[in-house]
VOKE-597383 format. One record per residue (C-alpha): residue number from 1; chain; x negated, y, z negated. Coordinates in Angstrom, 1 decimal. Example, Ala and Ser with C-alpha at 12.3 -4.5 7.8 and 13.67 -1.06 7.14 Angstrom:
REC_1_A_-12.3_-4.5_-7.8 .
REC_2_A_-13.7_-1.1_-7.1 .
end
This chain:
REC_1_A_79.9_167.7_42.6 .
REC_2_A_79.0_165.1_45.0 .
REC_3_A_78.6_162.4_41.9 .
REC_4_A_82.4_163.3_40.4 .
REC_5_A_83.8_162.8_43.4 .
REC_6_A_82.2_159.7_43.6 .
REC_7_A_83.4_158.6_40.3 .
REC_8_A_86.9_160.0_40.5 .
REC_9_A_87.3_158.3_43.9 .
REC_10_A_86.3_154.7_41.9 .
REC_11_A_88.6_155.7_39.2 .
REC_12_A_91.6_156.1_41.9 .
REC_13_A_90.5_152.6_43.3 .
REC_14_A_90.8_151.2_40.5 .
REC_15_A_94.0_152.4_39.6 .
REC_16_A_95.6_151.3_42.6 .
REC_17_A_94.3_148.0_41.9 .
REC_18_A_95.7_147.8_38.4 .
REC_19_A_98.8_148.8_39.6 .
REC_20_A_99.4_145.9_42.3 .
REC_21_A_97.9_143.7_39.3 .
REC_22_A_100.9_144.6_37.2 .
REC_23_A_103.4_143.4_39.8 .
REC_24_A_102.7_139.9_38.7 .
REC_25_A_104.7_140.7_34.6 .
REC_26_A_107.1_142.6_36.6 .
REC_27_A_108.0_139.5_38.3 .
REC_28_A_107.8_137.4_35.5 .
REC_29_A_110.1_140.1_33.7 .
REC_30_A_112.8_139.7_36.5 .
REC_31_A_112.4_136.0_36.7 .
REC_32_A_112.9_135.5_32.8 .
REC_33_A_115.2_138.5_32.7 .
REC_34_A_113.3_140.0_29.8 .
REC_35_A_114.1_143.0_30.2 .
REC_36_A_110.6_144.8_30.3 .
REC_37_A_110.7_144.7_34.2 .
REC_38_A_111.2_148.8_34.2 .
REC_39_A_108.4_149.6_31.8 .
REC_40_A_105.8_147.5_34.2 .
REC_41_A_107.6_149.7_37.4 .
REC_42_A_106.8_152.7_35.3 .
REC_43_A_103.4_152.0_34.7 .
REC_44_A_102.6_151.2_38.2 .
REC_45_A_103.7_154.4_39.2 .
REC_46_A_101.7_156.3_36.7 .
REC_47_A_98.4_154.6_38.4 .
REC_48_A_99.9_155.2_41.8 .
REC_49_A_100.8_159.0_40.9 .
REC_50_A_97.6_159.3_39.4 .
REC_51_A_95.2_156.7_41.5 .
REC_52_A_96.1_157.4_44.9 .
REC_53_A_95.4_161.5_44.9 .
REC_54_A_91.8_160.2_43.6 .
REC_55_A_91.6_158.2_46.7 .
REC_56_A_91.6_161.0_49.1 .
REC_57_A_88.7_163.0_47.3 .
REC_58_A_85.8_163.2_49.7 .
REC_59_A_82.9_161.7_47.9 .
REC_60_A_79.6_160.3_49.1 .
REC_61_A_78.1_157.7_49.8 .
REC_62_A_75.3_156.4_47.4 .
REC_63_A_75.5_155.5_43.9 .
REC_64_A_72.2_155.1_41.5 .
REC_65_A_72.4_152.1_38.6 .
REC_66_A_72.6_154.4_36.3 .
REC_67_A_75.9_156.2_37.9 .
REC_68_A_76.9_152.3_38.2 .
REC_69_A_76.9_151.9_34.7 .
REC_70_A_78.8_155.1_33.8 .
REC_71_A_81.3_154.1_36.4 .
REC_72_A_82.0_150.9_35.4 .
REC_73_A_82.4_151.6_31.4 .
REC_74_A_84.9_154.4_32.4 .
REC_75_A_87.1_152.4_34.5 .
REC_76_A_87.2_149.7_32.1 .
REC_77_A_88.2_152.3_29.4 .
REC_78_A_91.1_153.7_31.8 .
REC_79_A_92.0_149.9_33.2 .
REC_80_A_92.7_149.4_29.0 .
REC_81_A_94.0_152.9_28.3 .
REC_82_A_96.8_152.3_31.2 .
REC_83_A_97.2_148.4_30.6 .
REC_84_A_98.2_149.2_26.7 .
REC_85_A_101.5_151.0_28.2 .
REC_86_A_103.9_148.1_29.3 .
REC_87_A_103.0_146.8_26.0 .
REC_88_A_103.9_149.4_23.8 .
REC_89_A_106.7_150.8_25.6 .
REC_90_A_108.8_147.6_25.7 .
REC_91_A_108.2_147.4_22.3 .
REC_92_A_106.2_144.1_22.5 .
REC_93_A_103.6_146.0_20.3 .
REC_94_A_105.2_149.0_19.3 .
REC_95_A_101.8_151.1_18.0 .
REC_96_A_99.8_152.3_20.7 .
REC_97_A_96.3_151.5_19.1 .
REC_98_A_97.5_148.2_18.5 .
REC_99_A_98.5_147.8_21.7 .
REC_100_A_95.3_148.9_23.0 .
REC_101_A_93.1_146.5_20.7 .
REC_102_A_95.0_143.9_22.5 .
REC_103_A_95.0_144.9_26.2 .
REC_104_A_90.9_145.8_25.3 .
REC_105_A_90.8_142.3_23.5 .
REC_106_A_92.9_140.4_26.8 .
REC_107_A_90.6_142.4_29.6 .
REC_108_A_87.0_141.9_27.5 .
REC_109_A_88.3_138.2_27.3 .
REC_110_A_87.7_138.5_23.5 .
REC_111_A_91.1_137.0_22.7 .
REC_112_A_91.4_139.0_19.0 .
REC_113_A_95.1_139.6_18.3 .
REC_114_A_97.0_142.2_15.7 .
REC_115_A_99.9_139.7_16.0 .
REC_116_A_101.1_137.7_13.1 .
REC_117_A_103.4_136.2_14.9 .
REC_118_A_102.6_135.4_19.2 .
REC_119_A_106.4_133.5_20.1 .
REC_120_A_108.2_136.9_19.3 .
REC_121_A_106.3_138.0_22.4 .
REC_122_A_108.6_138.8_25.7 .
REC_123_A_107.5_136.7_28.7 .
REC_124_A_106.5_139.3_30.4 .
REC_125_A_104.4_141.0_27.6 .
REC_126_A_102.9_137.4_26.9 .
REC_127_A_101.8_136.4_30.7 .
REC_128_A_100.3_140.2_30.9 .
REC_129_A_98.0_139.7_28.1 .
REC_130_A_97.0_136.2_29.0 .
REC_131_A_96.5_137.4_33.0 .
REC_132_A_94.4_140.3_31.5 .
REC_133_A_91.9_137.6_30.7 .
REC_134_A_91.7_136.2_34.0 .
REC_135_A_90.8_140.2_35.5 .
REC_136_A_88.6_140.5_33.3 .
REC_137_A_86.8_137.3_33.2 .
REC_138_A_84.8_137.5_36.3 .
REC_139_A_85.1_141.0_36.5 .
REC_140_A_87.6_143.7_38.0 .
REC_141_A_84.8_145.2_40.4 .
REC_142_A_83.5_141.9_41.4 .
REC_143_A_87.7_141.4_42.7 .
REC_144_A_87.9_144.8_44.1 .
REC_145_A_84.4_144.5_46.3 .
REC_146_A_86.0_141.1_47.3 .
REC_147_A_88.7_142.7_49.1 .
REC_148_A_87.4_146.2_50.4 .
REC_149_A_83.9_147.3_51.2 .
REC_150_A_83.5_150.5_48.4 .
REC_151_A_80.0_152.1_48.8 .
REC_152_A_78.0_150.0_51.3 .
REC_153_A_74.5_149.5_49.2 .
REC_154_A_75.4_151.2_46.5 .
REC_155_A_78.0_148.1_45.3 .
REC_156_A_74.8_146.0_44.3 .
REC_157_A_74.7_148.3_41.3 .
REC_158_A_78.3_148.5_40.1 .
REC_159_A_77.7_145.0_40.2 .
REC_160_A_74.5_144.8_38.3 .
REC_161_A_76.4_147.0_35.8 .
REC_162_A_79.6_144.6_35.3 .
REC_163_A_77.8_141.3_35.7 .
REC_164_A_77.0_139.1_32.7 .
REC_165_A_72.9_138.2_31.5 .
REC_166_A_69.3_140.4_32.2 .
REC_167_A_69.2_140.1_36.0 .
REC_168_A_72.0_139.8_38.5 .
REC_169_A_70.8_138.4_42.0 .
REC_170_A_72.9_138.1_45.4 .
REC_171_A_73.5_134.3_46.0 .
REC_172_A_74.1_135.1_49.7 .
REC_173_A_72.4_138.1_51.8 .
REC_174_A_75.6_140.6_51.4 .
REC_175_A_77.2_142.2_47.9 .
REC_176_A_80.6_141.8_49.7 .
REC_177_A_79.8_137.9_50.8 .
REC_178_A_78.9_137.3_47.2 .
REC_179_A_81.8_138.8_45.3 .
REC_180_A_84.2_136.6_47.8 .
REC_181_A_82.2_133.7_47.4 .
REC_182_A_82.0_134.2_43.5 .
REC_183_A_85.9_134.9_43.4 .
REC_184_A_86.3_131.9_45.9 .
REC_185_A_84.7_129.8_43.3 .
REC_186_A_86.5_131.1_40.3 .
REC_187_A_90.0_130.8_42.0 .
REC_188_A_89.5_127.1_42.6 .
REC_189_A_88.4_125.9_39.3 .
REC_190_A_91.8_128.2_38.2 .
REC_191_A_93.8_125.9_40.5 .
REC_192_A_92.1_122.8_39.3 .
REC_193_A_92.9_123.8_35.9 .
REC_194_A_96.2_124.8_36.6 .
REC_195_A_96.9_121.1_38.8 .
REC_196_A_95.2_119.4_35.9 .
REC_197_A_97.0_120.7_33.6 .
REC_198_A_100.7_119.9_35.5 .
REC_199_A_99.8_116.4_35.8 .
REC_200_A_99.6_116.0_32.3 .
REC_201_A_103.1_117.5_31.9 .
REC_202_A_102.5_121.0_31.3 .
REC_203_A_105.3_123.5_32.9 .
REC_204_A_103.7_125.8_35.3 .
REC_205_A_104.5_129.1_33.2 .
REC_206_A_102.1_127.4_30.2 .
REC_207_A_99.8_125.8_32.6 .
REC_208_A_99.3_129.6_34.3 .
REC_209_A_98.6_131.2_31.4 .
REC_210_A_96.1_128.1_29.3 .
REC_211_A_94.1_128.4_32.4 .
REC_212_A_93.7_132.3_32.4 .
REC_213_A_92.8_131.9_28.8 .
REC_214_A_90.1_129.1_29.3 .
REC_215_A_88.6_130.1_32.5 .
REC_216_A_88.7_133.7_32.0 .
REC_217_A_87.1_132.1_28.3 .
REC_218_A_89.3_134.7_26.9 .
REC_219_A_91.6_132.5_24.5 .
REC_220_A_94.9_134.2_23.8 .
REC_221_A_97.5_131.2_22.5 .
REC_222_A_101.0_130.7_23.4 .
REC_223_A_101.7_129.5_19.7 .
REC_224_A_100.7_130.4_16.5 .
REC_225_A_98.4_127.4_16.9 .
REC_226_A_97.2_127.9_19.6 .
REC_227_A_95.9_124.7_20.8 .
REC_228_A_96.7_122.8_18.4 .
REC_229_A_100.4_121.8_19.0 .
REC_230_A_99.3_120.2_22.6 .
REC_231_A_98.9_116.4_23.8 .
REC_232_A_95.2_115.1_23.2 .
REC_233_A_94.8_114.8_27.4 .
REC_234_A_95.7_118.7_27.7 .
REC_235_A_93.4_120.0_25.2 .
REC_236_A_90.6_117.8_27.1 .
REC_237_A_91.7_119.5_30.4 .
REC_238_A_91.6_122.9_28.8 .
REC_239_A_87.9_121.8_26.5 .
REC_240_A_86.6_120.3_29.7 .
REC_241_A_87.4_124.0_31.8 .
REC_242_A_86.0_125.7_28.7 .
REC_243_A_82.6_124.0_29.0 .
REC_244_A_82.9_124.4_32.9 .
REC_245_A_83.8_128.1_33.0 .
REC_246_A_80.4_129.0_30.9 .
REC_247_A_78.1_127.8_33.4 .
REC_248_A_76.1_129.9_35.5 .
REC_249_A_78.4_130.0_39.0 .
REC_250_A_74.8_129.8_40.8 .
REC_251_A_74.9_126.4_39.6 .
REC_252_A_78.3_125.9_41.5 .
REC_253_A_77.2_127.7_44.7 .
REC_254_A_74.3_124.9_44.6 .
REC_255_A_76.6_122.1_44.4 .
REC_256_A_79.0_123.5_47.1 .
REC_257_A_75.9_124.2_49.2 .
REC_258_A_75.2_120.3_48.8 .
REC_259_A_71.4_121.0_47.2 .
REC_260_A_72.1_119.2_43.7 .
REC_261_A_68.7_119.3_42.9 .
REC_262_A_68.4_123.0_43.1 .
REC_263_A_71.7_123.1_40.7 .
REC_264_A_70.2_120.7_38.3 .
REC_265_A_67.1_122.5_38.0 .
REC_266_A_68.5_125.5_36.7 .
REC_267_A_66.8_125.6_33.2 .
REC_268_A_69.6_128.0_31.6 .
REC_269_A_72.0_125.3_32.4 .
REC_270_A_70.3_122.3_30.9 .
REC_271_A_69.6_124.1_27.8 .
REC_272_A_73.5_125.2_27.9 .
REC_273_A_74.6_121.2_28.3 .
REC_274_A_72.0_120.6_26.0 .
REC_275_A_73.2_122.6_22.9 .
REC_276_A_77.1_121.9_23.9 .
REC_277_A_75.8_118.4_23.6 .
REC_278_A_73.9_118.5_20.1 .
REC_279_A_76.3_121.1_18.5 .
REC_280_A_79.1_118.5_19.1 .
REC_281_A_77.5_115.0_18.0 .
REC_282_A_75.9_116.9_14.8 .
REC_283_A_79.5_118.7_13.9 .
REC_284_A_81.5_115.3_14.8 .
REC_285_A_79.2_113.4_12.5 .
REC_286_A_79.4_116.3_9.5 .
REC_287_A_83.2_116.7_9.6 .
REC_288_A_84.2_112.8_10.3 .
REC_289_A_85.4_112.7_6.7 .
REC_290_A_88.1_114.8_7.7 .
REC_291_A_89.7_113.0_10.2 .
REC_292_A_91.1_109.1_10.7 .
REC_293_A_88.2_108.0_12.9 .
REC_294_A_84.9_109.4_14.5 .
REC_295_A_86.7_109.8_17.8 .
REC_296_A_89.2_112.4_16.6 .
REC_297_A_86.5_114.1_14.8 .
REC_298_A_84.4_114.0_18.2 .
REC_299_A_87.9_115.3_20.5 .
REC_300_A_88.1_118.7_17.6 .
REC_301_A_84.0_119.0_17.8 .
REC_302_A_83.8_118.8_21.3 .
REC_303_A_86.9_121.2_22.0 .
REC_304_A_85.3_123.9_19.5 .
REC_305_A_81.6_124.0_20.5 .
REC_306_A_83.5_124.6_24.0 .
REC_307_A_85.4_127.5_22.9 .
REC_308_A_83.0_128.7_20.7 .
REC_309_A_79.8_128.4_22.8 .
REC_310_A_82.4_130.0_25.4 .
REC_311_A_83.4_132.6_23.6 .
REC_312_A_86.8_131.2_24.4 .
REC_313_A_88.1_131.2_21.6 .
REC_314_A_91.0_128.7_21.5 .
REC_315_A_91.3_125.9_18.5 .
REC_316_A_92.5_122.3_17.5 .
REC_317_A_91.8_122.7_14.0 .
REC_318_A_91.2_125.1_11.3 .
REC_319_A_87.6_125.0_11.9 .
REC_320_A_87.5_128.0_8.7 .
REC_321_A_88.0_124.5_6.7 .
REC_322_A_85.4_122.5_7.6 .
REC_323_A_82.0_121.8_6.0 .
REC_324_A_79.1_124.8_5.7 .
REC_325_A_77.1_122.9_7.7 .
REC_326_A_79.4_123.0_10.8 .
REC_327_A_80.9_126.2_10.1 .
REC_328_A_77.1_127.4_10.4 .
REC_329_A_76.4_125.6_13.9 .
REC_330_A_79.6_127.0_15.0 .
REC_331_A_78.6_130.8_13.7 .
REC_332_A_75.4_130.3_15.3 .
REC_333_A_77.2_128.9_18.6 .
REC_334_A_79.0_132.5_18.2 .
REC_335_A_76.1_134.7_18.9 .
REC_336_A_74.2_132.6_21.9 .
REC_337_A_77.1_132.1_24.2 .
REC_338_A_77.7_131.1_27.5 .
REC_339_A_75.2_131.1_31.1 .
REC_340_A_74.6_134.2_32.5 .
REC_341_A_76.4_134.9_35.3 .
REC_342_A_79.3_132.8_34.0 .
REC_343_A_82.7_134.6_32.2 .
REC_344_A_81.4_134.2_29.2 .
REC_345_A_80.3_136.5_26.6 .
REC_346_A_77.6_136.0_23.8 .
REC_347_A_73.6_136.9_23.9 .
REC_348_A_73.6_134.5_27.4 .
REC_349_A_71.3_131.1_27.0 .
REC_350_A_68.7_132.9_29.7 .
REC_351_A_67.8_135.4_26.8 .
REC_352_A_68.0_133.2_23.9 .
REC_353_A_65.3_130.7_26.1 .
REC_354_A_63.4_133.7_27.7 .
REC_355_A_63.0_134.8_24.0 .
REC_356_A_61.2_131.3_22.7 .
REC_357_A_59.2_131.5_25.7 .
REC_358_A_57.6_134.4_24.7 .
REC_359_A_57.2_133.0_21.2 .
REC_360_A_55.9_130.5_22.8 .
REC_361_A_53.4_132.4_24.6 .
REC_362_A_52.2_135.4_21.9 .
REC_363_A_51.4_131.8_20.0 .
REC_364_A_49.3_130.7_22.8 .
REC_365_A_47.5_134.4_22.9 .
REC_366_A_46.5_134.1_19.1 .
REC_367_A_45.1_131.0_19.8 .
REC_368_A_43.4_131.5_22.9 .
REC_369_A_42.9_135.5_23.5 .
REC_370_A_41.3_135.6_27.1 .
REC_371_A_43.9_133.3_28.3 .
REC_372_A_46.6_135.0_31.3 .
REC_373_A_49.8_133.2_30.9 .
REC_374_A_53.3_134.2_32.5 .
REC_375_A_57.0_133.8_32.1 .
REC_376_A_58.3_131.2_34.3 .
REC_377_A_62.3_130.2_34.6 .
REC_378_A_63.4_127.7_37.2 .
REC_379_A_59.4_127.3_38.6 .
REC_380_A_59.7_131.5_39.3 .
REC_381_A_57.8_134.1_37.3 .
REC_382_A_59.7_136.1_35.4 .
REC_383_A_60.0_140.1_36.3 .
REC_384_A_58.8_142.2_33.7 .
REC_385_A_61.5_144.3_34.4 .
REC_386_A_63.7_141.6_33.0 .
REC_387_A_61.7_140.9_30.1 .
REC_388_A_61.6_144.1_28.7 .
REC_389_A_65.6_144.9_29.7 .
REC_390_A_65.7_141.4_27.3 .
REC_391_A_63.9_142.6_24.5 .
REC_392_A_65.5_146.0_24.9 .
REC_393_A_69.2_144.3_25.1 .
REC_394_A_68.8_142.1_22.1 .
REC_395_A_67.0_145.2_19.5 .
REC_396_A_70.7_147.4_20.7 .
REC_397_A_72.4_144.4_20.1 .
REC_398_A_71.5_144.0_16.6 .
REC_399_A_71.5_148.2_16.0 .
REC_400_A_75.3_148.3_17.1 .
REC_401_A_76.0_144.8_14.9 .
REC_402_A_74.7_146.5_11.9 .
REC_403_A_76.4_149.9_12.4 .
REC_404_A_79.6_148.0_13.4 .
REC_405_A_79.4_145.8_10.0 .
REC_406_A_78.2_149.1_7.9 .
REC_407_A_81.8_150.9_9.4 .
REC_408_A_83.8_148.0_8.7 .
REC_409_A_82.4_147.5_5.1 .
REC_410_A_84.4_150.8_4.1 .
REC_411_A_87.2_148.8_3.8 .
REC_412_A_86.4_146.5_0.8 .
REC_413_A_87.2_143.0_2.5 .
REC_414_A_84.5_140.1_1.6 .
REC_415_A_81.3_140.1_3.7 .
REC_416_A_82.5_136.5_5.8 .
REC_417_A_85.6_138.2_7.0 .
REC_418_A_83.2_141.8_8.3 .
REC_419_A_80.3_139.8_9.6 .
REC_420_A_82.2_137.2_12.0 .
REC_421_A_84.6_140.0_13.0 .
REC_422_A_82.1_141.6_14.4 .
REC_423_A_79.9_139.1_15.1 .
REC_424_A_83.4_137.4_17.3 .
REC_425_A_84.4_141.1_18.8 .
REC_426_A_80.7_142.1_19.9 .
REC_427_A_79.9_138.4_21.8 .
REC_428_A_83.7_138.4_22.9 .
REC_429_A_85.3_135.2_21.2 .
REC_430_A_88.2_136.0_19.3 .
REC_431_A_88.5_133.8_16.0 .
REC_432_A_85.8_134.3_13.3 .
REC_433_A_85.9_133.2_9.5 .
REC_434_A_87.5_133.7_6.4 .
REC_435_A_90.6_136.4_7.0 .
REC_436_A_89.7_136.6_10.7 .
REC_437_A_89.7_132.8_11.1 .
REC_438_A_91.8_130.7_13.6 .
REC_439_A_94.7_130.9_11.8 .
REC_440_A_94.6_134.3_11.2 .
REC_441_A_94.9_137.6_13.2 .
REC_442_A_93.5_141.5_12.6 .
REC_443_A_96.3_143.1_11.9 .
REC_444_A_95.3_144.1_8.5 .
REC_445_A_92.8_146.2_10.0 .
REC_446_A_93.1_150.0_9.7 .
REC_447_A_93.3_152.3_12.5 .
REC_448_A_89.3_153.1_11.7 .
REC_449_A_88.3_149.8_11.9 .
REC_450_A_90.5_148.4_15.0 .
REC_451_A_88.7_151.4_16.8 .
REC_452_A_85.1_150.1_15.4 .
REC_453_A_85.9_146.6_17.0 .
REC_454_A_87.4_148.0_20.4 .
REC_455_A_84.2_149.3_20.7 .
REC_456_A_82.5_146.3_20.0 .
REC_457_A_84.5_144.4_22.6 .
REC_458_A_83.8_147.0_25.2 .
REC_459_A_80.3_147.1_24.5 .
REC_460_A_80.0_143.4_24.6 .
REC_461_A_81.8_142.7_27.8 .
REC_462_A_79.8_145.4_29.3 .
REC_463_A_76.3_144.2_28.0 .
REC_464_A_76.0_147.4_26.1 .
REC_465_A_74.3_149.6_28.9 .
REC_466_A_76.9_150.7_30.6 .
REC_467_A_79.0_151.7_27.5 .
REC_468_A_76.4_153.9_25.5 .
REC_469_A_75.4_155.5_28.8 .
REC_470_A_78.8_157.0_29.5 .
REC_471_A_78.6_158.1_25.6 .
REC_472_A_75.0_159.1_26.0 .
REC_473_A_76.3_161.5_29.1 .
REC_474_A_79.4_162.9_27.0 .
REC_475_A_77.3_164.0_23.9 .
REC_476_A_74.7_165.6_26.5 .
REC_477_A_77.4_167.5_28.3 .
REC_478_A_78.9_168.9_25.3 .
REC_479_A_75.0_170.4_23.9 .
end
């Protein structure tokens, strides 16, 4: 009883929260005079009506990782279920499942749309889904243990369970002090973005919600090009925040702490500059061709290995159109991802490098058999807690991928357009190839298959765990 309470009472948080986040599109309604402003009132008082009962449940004190996980995968599933309603009621997405494969795309920061058409969006309706990236990006736990203390102790493992990459350490001695310091972080590079972005002559209402999308990395456009239709200067502002917003924020805390060594040392983030780095000379050489000089194809190349190595999403070009070769670093680019710890989705660069070090080593094994060799990252040993959780992660990963593509294969479309839509829903990136490409949407979707992918969204956000835990516990309740 004492474990319902506990979750209930996290559920009625979390409510409350999401109801003081949705005063923001009820402003933005009344400023614009949209129109919508009631249907955002209305909503918050459904999470008040049914949040703030929740809050007064007696409930203990302690939470297990595994409770962590369950509680964190249901109130992201509730924060989505409650967040489709503005949108559907004003009529901004009229079908509730579509509405919910957006709000589920906005708060995963996957950036997938149903809509043909993003203008015909109210103001409202567009700033909501855009500021649903910015919630979700670091994480809606990691802002509500910012502000209140929830469970003492037991917040390290709501945070383990909504943090991104195989191990999630405190960067100062309290959970509390972290998630402020981590939020502290992510609201100034926001500002910077959004300063940087009004000295190049972007109004503020555009500037706001670019910088939601790029350093939540969750990519929903203002235009049907998204960034294409923009000055050269803005879309570096926005590539250059792309690139920023996937690093590890330990990295940050280093460089605010004034030990730049330590931050430079960091081997998840030189491999990260590193393939950001290669990706873009090696596409800005292939697709040169295409464009006037080498320093336009460079500007495109750089701005999409940012998005896509974000999981960002945005685009300067249909990048559907350029050469195999590109299209393939890019699909590739897909799948690793951003740092851990960082708002981005993907496999994480710690996994993808903690997995060639252990090539690296079983080679050394068959070589020399008696020879005792261990995982190192950044000069520590590696737990093999987190090697196996690695392993583990990356076998599910593939096992849902393959289900996910099987489901989606019902439908008859060509094995490009199934593939990268769930290879862009799964790591959290938005555009993928073929009929899902950046000019394109999932609209055409059926209702099966939108739920296949709002799954994989969840699921990837959540690194999984959390997700078919909370599944796991339904199917054992009903036997």
């Amino acid at each position: 009883m004492k474990k319902n309470s506990i979750i209930l009472y996290i559920v009625g948080i979390l409510l409350i929260f999401e109801s003081a986040f949705l005063l923001l599109p009820l402003a933005v309604s009344l400023i614009y005079s949209d129109g919508n402003w009631m249907w955002y009132l209305l909503t918050i008082f459904i999470c008040i009506i049914l949040g703030f009962p929740l809050t007064r449940i007696k409930r203990g004190k302690h939470l297990s990782l595994q409770e962590g996980y369950i509680i964190v995968a249901l109130c992201w599933i509730v924060l989505s279920l409650i967040g489709a309603l503005p949108l559907m009621l004003s009529g901004d997405i009229p079908n509730y499942i579509d509405a919910l494969f957006e709000t589920v795309s906005g708060f995963t920061t996957t950036g997938a749309s149903i809509l043909s058409d993003v203008t015909l969006l109210s103001r409202s309706g567009m700033f909501w889904r855009s500021f649903m990236h910015w919630i979700g990006g670091m994480g809606v736990f990691m802002f509500m243990m910012a502000i209140l203390p929830m469970l003492g102790t037991s917040d390290m493992n709501l945070m383990k369970a909504e943090s991104t990459g195989p191990s999630v350490e405190r960067i100062v001695p309290h959970v509390r002090d972290t998630a402020r310091l981590m939020y502290g972080m992510y609201f100034g590079i926001t500002l910077a973005e959004i300063i940087s972005l009004l000295i190049t002559g972007m109004d503020l209402y555009s500037s706001a919600l670019l910088t939601f999308g790029s350093v939540g990395t969750g990519g929903f456009g203002m235009v049907n090009e998204s960034c294409g239709t923009y000055t050269t200067a803005q879309q570096n502002v926005i590539a250059f925040f792309m690139a920023a917003s996937g690093i590890n924020y330990t990295f940050y805390f280093f460089l605010i702490s004034g030990k730049i060594k330590e931050a430079f040392h960091i081997e998840e983030v030189k491999y990260y500059l590193g393939i950001i780095i290669t990706s873009t000379i090696l596409i800005a050489f292939n697709v040169s061709k295409l464009y006037g000089s080498f320093g336009d194809a460079f500007h495109h190349s750089f701005f999409q290995v940012a998005s896509i190595m974000t999981t960002t999403g945005y685009s300067t070009a249909d990048f559907d159109a350029w050469p195999e070769l590109s299209r393939t670093i890019l699909l590739m680019l897909m799948m690793i991802g951003g740092c851990s710890g960082s708002t981005a989705g993907g496999i994480k660069v710690y996994r993808i490098v903690l997995l060639m070090k252990q090539f690296k080593k079983e080679l050394s094994v068959l070589r020399h058999p008696r020879e005792v060799k261990m995982l190192r990252m950044d000069g520590n040993t590696v737990k093999e807690s987190v090697i196996r959780s690695t392993n583990v992660f990356i076998s599910i990963y593939f096992v849902i991928f393959f289900i996910s593509l099987l489901f989606l294969s019902i439908e008859n479309y060509d094995f490009t357009t199934g593939f990268t839509a769930v290879t862009a829903t799964i790591n959290n990136i938005g555009p993928g190839l073929s009929l899902v490409g950046p000019t394109c949407n999932y609209g055409f979707f059926s209702v099966f298959s939108k739920i296949i992918l709002i799954f994989d969204m969840l699921t990837g956000r959540l690194e999984l765990f959390p997700v078919l835990l909370l599944f796991s516990m339904l199917h054992t309740k009903r036997r």
